[in-house]
C-alpha positions as CSV (number, residue, x, y, z in Angstrom):
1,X,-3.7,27.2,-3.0
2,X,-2.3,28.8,-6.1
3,X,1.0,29.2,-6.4
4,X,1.3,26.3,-3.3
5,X,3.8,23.8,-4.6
6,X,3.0,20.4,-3.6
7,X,5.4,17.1,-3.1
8,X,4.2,14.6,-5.5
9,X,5.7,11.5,-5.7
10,X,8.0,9.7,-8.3
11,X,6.8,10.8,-12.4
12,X,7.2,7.7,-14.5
13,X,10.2,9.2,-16.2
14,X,11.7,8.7,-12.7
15,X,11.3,5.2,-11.9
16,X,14.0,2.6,-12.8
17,X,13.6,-1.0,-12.0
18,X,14.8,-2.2,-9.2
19,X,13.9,1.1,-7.1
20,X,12.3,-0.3,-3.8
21,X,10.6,0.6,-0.6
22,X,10.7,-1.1,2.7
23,X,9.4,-0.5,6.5
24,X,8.2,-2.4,9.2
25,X,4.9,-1.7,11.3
26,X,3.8,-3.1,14.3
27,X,-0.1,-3.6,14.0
28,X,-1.8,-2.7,17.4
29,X,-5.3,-3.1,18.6
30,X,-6.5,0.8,17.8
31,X,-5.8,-0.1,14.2
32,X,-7.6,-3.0,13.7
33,X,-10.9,-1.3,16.1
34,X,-10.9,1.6,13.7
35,X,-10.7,-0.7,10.5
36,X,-13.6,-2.7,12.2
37,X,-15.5,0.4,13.0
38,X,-14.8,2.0,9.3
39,X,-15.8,-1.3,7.5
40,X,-18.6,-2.4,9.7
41,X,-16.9,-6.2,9.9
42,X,-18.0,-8.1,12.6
43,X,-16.1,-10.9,12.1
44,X,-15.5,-12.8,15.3
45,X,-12.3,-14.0,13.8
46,X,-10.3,-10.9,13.9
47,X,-11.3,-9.8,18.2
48,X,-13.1,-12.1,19.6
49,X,-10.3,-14.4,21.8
50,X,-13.4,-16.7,22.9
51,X,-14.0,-17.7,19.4
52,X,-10.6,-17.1,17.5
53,X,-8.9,-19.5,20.5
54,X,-11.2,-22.6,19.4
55,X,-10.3,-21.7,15.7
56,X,-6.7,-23.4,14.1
57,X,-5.6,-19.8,14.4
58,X,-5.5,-20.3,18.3
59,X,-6.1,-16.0,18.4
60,X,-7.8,-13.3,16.5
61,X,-6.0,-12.7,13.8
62,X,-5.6,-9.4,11.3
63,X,-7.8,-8.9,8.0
64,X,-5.5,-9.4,5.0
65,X,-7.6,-6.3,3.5
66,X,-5.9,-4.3,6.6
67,X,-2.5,-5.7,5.2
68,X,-3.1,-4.5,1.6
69,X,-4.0,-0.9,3.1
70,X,-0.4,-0.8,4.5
71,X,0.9,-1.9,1.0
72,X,-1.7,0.5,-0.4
73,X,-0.2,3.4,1.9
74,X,3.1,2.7,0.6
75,X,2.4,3.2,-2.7
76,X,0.2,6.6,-2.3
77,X,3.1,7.8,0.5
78,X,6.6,6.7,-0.5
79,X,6.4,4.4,-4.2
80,X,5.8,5.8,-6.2
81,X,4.6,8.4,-3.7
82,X,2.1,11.1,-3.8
83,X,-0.7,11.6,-7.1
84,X,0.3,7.2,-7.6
85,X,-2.9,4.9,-8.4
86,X,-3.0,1.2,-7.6
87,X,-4.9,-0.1,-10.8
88,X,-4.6,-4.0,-10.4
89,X,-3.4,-5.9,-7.9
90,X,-3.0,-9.8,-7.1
91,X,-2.4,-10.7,-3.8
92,X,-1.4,-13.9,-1.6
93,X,-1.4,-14.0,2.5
94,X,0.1,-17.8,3.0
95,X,0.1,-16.8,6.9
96,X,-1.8,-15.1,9.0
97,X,-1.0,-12.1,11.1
98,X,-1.8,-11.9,14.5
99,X,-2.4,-8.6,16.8
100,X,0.5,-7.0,17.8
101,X,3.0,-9.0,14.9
102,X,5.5,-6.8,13.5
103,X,5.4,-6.8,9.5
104,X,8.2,-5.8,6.9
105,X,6.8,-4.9,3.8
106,X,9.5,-4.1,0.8
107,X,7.8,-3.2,-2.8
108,X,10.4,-3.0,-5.9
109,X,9.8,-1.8,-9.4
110,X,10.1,-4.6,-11.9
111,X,8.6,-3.3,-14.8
112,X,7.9,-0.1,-16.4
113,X,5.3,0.9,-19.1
114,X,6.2,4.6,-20.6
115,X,3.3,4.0,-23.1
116,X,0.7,3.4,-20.8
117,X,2.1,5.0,-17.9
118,X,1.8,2.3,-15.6
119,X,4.8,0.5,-13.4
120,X,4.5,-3.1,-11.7
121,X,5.7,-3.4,-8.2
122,X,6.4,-6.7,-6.4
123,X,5.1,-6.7,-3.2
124,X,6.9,-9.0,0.0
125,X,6.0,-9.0,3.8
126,X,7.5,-11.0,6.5
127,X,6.4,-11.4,10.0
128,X,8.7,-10.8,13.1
129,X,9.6,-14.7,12.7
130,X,10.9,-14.2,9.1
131,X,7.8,-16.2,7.6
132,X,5.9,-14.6,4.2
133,X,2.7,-13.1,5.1
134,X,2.0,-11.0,1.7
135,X,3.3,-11.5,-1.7
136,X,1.9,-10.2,-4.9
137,X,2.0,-7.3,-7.6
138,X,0.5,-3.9,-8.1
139,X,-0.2,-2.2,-11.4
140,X,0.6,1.5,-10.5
141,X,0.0,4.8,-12.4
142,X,2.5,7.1,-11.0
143,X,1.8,10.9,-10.8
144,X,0.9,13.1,-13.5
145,X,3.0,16.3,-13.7
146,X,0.1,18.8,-13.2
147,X,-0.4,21.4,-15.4
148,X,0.5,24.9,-14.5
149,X,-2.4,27.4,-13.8
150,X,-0.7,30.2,-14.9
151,X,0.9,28.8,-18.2
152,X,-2.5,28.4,-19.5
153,X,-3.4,31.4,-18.7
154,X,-1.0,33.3,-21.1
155,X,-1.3,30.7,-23.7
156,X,-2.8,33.3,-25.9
157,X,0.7,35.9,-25.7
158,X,3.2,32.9,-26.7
């Protein structure tokens, strides 16, 4: 691995406000099995038809914590990208998501803290009929420039 150069994402110094992200996903059965499988949630709202269609939701619908892990894989994949932490985040879901819906997600810088090295991002999702499923805002700390292996290693010669 030494000497590998790696792609991290966006260093704070990088970021301007107003930089912003979008992409649509269509969430399919396999997704939410494995999340059910991973988490161990046996909630008969999310597969079950035979319950979910006697619910006001009419059909199984898709955990809001599956939703935040597509915002959450935007951050840690595209902004600010690779070596990015979500610190803090506040979330709304003011309609639910059913199986097979196709969701737009856009985040967008809106704030920038050099000093603690931390950006806010507004997050926004839309179902396939236009209607708001997520809104909220992540506390981010983009990546770190790593250190060098080698510079350390001669820091005695300089």
């Amino acid at each position: 691995m030494i000497g590998k150069r790696r792609k991290l994402g966006k260093k704070i110094n990088d970021l301007q406000i107003g930089d912003s992200y979008t992409t649509s996903r269509i969430i399919e059965d396999k997704e939410l099995l494995l999340y059910l499988g991973l988490t161990n949630d046996a909630n008969p709202l999310y597969i079950q038809h035979d319950y979910a269609s006697q619910t006001p939701y009419k059909q199984p619908i898709v955990p809001s914590v599956m939703l935040f892990g597509m915002v959450s894989s935007i951050v840690s994949m595209n902004l600010p990208g690779p070596g990015s932490h979500i610190t803090q985040h506040e979330m709304r879901f003011p309609k639910p998501v059913y199986h097979y819906a196709e969701v737009k997600l856009t985040l967008e810088v809106i704030a920038i803290d050099q000093e603690n090295h931390e950006v806010t991002l507004s997050v926004i999702g839309f179902d396939h009929e236009g209607d708001e499923v997520v809104k909220g805002k992540l506390n981010v700390c983009p990546a770190y420039e790593p250190e060098s292996l080698t510079g350390q290693s001669l820091e005695n010669f300089f």
